[in-house]
C-alpha positions in Angstrom: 18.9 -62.0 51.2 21.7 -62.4 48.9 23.7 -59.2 47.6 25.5 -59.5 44.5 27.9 -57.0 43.8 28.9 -55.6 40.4 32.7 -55.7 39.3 33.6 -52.0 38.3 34.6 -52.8 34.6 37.5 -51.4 33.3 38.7 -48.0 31.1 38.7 -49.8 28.1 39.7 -46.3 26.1 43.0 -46.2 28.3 44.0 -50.1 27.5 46.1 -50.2 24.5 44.7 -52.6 21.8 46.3 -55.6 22.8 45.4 -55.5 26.6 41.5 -55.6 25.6 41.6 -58.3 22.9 43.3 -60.1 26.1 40.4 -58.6 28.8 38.2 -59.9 25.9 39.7 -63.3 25.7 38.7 -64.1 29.4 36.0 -61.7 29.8 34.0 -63.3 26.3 30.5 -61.9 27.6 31.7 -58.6 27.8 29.7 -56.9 25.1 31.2 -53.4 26.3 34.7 -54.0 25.5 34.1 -55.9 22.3 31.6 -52.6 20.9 35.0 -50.6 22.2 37.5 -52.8 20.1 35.0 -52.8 17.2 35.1 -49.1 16.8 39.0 -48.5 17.1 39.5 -51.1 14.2 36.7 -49.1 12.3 37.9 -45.4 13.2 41.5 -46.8 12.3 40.0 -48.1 8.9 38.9 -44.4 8.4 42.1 -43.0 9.1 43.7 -44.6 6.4 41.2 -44.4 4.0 41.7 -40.7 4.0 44.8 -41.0 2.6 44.1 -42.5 -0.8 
């Protein structure tokens, strides 16, 4: 029998914005961290859109 072992994947909150568009980059399947990198350009959008 053949064991596969997962990868622990990681904090993707705690990588600043430019570390995950690079974990993306290699990592292209990773539907996790592009959802996460998604959302911070979205929440960021919001943020300024309060101001106008």
């Amino acid at each position: 029998m053949i064991v596969i072992q997962k990868q622990k994947k990681p904090n993707f909150n705690k990588m600043t914005r430019q570390e995950l568009r690079s974990y993306i980059l290699i990592h292209r399947g990773d539907d996790d961290a592009i959802e996460v990198l998604i959302n911070r350009r979205n929440s960021h959008r919001n943020n300024f859109s309060n101001l106008l």
